[in-house]
DSSP file (Angstrom, degrees, kcal/mol; ACC not computed):
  #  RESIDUE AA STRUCTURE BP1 BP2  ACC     N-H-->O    O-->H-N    N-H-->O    O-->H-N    TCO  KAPPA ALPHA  PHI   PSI    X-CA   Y-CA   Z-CA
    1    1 A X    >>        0   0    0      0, 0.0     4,-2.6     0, 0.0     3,-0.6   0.000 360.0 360.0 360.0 -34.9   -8.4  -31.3   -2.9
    2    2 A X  H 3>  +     0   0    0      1,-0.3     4,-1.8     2,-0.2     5,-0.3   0.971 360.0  48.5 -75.3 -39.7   -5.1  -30.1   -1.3
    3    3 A X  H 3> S+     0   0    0      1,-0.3     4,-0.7     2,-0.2    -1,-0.3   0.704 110.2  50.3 -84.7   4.1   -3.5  -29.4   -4.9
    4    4 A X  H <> S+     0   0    0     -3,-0.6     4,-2.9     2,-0.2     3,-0.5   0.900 115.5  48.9 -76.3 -40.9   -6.9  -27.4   -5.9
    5    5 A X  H  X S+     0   0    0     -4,-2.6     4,-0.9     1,-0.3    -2,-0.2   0.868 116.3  41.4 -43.5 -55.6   -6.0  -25.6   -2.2
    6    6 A X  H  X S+     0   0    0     -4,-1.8     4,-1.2     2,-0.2    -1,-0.3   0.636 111.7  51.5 -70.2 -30.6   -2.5  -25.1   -3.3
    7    7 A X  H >X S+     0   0    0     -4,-0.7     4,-3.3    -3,-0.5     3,-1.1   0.992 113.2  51.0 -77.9 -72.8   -3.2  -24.0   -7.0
    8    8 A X  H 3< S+     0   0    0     -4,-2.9    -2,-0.2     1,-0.3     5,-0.2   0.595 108.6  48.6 -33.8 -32.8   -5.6  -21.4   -5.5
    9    9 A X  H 3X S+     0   0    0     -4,-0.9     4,-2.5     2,-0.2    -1,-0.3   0.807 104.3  56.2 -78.4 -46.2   -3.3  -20.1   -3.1
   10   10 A X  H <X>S+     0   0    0     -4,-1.2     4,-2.8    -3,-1.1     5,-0.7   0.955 111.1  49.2 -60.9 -56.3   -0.5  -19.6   -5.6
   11   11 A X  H  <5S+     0   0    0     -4,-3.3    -2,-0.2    -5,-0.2    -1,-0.2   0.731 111.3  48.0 -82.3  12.7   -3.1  -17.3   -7.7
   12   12 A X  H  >5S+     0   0    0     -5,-0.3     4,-2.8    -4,-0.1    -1,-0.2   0.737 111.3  46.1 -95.6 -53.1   -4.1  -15.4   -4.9
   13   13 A X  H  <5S+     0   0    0     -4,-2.5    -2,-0.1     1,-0.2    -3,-0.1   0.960 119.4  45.2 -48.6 -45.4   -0.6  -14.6   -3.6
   14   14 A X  T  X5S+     0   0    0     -4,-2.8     4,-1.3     1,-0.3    -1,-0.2   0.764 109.8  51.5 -76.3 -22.0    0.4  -13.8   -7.3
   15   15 A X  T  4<S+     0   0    0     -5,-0.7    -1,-0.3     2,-0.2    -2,-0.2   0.894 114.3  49.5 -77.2 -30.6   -2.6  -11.8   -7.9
   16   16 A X  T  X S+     0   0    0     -4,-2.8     4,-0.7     2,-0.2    -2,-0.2   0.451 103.4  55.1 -81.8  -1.2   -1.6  -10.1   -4.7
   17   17 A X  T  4 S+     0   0    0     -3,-0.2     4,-0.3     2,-0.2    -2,-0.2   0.543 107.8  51.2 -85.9 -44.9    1.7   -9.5   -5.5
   18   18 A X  T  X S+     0   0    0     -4,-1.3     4,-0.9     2,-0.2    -2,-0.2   0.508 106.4  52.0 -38.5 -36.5    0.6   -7.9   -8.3
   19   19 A X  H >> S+     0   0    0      2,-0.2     4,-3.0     1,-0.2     3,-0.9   0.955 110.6  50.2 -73.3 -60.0   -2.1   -5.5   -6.5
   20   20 A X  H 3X S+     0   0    0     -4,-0.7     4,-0.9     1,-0.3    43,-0.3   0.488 109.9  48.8 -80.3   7.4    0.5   -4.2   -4.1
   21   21 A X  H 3> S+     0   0    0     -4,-0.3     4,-1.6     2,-0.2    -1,-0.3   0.801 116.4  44.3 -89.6 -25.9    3.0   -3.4   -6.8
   22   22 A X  H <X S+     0   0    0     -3,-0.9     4,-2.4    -4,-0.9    -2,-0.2   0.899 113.2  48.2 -84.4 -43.6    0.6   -1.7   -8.6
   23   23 A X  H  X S+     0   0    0     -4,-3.0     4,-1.0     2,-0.2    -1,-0.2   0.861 110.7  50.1 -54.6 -48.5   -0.8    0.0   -5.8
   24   24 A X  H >X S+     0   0    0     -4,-0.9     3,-3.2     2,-0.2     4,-1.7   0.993 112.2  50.4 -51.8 -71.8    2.7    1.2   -4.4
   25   25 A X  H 3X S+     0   0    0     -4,-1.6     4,-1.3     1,-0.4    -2,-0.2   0.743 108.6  47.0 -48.8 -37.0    3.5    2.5   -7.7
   26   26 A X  H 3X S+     0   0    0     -4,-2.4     4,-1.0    -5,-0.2    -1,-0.4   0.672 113.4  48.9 -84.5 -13.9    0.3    4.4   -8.2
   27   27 A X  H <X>S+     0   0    0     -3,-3.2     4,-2.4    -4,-1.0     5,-0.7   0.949 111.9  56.9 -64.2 -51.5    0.7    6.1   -4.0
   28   28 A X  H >X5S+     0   0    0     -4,-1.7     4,-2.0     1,-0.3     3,-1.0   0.600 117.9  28.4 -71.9 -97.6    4.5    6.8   -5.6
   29   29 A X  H 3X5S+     0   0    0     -4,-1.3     4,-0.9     1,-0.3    -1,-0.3   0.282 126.7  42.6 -31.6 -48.5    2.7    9.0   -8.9
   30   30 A X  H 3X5S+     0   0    0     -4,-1.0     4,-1.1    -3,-0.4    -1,-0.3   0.917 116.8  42.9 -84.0 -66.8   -0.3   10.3   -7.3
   31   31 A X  H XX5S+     0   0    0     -4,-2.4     4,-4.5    -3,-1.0     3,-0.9   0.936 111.0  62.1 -48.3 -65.5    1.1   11.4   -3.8
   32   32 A X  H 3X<S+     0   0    0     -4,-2.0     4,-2.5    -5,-0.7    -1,-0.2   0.928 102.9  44.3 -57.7 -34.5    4.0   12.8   -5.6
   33   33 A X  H 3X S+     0   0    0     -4,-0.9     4,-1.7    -5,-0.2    -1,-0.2   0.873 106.8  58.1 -65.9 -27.6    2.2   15.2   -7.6
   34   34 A X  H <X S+     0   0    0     -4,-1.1     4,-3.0    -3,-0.9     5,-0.2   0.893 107.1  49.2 -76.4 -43.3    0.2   16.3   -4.8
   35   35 A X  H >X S+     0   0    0     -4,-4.5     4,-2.3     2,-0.2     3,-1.7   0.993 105.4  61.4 -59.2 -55.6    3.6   17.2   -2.9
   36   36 A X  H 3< S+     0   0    0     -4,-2.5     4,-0.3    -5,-0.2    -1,-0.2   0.838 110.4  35.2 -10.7 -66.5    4.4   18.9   -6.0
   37   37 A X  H 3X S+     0   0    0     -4,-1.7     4,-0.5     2,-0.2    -1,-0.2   0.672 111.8  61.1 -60.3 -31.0    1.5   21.1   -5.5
   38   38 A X  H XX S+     0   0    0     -4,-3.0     4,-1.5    -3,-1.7     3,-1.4   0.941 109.6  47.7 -75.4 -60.9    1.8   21.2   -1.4
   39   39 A X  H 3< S+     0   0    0     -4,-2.3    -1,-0.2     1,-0.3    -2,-0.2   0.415  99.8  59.1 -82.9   6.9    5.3   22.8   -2.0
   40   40 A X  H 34 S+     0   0    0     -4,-0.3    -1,-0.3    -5,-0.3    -2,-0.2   0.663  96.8  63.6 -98.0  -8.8    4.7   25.2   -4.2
   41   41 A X  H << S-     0   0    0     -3,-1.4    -2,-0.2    -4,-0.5    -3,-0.1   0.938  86.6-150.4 -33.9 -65.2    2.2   26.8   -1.8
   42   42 A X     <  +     0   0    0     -4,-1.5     2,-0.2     1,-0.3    -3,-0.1   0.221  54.6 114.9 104.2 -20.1    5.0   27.5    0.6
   43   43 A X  S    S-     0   0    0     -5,-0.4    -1,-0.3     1,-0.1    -2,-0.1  -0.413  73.6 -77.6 -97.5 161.7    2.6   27.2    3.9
   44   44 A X        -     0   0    0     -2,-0.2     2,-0.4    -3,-0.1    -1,-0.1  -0.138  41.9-141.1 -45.6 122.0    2.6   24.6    6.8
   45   45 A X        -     0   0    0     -3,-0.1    -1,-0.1     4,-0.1    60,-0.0  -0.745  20.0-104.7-104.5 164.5    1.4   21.7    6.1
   46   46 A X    >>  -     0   0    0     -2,-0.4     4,-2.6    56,-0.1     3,-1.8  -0.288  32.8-112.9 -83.6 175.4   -0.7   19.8    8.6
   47   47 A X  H >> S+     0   0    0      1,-0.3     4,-2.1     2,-0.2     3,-0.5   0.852 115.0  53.2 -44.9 -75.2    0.9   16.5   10.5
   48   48 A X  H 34 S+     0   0    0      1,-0.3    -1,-0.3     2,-0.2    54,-0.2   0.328 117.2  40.5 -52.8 -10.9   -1.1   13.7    9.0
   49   49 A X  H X> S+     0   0    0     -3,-1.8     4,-2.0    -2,-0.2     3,-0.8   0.716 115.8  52.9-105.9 -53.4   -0.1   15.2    5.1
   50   50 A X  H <X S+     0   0    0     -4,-2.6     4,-2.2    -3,-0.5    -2,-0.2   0.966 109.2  45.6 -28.8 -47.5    3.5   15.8    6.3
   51   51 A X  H 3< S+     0   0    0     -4,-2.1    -1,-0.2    -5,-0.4     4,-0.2   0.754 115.8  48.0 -89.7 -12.4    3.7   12.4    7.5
   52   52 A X  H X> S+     0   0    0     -3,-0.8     4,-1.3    -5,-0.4     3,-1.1   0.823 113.1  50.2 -87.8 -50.0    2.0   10.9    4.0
   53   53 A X  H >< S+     0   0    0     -4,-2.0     3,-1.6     1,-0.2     4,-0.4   0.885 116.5  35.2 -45.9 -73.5    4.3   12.9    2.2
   54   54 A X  T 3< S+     0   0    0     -4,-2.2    -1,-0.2     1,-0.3    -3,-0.1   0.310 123.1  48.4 -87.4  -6.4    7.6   11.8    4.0
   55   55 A X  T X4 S+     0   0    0     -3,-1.1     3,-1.0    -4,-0.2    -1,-0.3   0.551  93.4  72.2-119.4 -21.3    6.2    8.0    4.5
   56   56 A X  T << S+     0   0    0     -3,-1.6     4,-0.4    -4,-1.3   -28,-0.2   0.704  80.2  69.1 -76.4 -21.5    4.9    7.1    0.8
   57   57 A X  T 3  S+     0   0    0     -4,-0.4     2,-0.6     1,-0.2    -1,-0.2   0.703 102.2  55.0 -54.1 -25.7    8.4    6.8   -0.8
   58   58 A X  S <  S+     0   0    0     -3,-1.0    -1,-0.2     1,-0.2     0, 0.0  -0.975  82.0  92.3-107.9  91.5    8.4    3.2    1.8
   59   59 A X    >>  +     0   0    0     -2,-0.6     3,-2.3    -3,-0.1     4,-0.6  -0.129  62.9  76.9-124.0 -50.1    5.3    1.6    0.5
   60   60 A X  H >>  +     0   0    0     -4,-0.4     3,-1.9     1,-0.2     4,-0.7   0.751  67.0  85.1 -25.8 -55.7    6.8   -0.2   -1.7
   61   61 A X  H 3> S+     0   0    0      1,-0.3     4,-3.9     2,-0.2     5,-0.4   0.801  83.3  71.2 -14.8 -55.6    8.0   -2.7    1.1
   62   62 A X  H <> S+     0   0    0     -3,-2.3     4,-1.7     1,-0.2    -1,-0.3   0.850  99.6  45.9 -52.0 -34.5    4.4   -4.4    0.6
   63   63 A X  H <X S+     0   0    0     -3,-1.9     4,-1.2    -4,-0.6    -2,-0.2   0.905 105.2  49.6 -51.1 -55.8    5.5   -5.5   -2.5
   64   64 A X  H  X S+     0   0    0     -4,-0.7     4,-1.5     2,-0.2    -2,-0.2   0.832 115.9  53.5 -76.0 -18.7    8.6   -6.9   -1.9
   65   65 A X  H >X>S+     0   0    0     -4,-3.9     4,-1.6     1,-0.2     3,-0.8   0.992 108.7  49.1 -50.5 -56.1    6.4   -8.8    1.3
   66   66 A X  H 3X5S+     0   0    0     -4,-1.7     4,-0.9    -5,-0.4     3,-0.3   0.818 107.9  49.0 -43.3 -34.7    4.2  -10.0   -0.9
   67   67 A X  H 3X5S+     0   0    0     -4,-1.2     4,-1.7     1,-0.3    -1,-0.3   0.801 117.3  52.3 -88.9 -27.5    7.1  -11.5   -3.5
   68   68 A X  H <X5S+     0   0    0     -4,-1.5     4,-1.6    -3,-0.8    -1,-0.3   0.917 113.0  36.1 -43.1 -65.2    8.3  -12.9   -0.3
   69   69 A X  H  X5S+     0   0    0     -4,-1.6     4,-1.1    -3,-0.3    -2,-0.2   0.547 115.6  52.7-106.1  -9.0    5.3  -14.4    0.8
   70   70 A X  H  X<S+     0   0    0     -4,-0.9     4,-5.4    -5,-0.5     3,-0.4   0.924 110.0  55.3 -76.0 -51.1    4.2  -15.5   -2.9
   71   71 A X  H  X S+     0   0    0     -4,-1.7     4,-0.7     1,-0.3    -2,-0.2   0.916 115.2  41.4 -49.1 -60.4    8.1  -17.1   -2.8
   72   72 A X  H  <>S+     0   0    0     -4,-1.6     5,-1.1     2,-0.2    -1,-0.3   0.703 106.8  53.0 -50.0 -48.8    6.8  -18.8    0.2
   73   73 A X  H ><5S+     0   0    0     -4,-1.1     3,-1.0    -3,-0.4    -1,-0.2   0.888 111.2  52.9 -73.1 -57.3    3.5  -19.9   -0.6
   74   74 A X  H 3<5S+     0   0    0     -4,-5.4    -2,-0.2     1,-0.2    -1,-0.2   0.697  99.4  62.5 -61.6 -10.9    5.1  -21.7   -4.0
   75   75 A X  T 3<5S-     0   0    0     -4,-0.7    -1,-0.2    -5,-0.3    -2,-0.2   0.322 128.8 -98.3 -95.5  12.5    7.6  -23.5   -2.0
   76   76 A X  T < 5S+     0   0    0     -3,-1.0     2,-0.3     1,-0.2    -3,-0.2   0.139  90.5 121.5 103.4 -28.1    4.7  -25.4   -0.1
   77   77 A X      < +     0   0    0     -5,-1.1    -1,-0.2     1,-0.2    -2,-0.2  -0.423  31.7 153.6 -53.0 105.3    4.6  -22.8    3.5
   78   78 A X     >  +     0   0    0     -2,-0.3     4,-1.0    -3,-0.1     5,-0.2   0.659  45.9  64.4-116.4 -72.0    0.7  -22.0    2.6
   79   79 A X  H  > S+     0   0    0      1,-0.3     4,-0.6     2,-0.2    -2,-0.1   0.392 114.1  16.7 -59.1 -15.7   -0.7  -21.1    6.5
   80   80 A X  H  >>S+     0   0    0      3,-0.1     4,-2.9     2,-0.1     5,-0.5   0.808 119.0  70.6 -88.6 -45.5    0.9  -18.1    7.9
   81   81 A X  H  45S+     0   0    0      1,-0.3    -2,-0.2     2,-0.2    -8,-0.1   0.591 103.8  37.4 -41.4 -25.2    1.9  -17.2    4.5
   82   82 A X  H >X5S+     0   0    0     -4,-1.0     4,-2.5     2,-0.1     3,-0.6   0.817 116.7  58.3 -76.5 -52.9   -1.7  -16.4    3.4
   83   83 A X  H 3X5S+     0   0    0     -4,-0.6     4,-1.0     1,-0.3    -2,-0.2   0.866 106.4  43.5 -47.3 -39.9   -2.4  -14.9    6.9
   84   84 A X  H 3<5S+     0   0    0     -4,-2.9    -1,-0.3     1,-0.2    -2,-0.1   0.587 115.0  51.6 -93.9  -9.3    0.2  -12.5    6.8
   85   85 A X  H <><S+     0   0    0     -3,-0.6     4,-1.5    -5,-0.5    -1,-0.2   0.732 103.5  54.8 -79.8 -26.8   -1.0  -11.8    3.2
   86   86 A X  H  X S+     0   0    0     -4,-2.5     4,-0.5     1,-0.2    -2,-0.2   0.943 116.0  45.1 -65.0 -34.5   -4.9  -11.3    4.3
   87   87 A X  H  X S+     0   0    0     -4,-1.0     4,-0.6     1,-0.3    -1,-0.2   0.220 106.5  57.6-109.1   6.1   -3.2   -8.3    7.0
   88   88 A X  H  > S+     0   0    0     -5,-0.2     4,-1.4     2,-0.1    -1,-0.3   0.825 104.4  48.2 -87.0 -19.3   -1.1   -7.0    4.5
   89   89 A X  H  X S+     0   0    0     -4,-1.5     4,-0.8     1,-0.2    -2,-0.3   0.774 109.3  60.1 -83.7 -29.0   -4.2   -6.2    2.3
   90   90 A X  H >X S+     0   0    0     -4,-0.5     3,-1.7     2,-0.2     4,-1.0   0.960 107.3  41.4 -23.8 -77.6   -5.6   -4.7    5.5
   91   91 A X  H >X S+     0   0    0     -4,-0.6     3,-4.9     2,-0.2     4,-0.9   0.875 108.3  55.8 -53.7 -76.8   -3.0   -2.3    5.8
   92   92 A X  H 3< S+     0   0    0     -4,-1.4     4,-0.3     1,-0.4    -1,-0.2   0.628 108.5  51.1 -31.4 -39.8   -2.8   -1.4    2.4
   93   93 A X  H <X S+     0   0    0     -3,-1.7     4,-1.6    -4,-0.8    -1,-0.4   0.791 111.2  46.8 -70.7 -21.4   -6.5   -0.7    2.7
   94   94 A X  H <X S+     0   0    0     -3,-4.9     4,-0.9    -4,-1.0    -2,-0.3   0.459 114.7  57.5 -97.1 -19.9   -5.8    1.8    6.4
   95   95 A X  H  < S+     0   0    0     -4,-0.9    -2,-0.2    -5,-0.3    -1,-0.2   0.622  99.6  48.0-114.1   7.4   -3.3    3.1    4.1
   96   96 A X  H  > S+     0   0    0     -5,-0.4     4,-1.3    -4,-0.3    -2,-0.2   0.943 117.2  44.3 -71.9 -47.7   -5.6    4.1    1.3
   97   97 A X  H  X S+     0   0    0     -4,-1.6     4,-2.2     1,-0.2    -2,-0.1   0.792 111.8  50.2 -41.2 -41.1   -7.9    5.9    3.6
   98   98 A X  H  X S+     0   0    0     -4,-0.9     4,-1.0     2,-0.2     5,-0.4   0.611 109.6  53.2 -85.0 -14.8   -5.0    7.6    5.6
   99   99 A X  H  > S+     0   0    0      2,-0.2     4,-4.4     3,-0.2    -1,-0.2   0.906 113.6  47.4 -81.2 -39.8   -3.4    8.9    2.0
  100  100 A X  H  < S+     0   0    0     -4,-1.3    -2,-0.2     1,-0.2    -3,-0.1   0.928 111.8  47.4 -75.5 -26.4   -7.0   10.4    1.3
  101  101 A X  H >X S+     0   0    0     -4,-2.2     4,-2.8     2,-0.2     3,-1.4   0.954 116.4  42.3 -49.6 -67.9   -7.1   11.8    4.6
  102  102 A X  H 3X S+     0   0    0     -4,-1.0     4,-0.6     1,-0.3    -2,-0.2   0.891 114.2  50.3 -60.5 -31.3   -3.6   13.4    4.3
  103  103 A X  H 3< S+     0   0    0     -4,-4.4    -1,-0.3    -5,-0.4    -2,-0.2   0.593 116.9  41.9 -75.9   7.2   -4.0   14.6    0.7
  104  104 A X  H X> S+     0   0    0     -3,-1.4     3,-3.7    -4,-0.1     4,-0.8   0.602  97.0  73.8-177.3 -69.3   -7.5   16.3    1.6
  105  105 A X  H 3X>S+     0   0    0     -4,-2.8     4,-1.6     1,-0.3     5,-0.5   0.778  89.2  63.5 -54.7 -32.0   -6.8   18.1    5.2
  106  106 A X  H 3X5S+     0   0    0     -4,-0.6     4,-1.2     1,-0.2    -1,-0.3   0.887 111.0  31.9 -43.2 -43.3   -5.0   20.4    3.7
  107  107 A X  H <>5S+     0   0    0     -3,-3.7     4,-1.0     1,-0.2    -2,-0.2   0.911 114.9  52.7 -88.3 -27.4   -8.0   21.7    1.7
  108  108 A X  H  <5S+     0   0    0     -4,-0.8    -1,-0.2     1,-0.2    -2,-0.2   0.706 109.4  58.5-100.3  -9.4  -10.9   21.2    4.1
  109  109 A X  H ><5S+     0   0    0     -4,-1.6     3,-1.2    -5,-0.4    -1,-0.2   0.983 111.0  43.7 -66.9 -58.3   -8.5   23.3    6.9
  110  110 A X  H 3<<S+     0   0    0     -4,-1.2    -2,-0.2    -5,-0.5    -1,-0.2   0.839 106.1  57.2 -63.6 -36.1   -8.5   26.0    4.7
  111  111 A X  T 3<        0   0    0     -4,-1.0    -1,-0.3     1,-0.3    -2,-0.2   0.320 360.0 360.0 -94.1  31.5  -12.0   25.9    3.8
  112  112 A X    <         0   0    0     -3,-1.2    -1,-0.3    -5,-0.1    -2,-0.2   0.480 360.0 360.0-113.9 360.0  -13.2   26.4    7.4
């Protein structure tokens, strides 16, 4: 039963290593286009899209935890190593909402 535990654990970390590179990589394209568009306005933008712009380039960081905690997870370390993978997927998720939020205030300010 433990090596079914342990097999499982290895393809979740790697399956989650996998999410958050893919997921950084797609904030980096997406986000960056949008800044594209932000600065060719020319006007103030508001905090919370200031502070996604200037913060998405560092996202990335989840990945290299993850490859970290995958590293970890294959060496036998299973119980924090999972935990602290269940609250990076947490974040990841507070920081899909807070990217749609910052890419978006710009237009719904305007249209009010």
């Amino acid at each position: 039963m433990n090596q079914v535990k342990s097999q499982f654990q290895i393809i979740a970390a790697s399956v989650s290593t996998l999410y958050f590179a893919l997921f950084a990589y797609g904030a980096f394209v997406v986000i960056r286009q949008f800044e594209k568009i932000f600065d060719s306005f020319g006007a103030e933008l508001p905090i919370q899209t200031a502070i996604l712009i200037g913060s998405y380039r560092y996202w990335g960081v989840l990945c290299l935890i993850s490859v970290f905690v995958l590293y970890k997870v294959i060496k036998g370390e299973n119980r924090r190593s999972m935990t602290l993978l269940t609250w990076l997927f947490v974040l990841s998720l507070c920081l899909v909402l807070f990217a749609t939020w910052g890419i978006y205030s710009p237009v719904l300010a305007g249209s009010g």
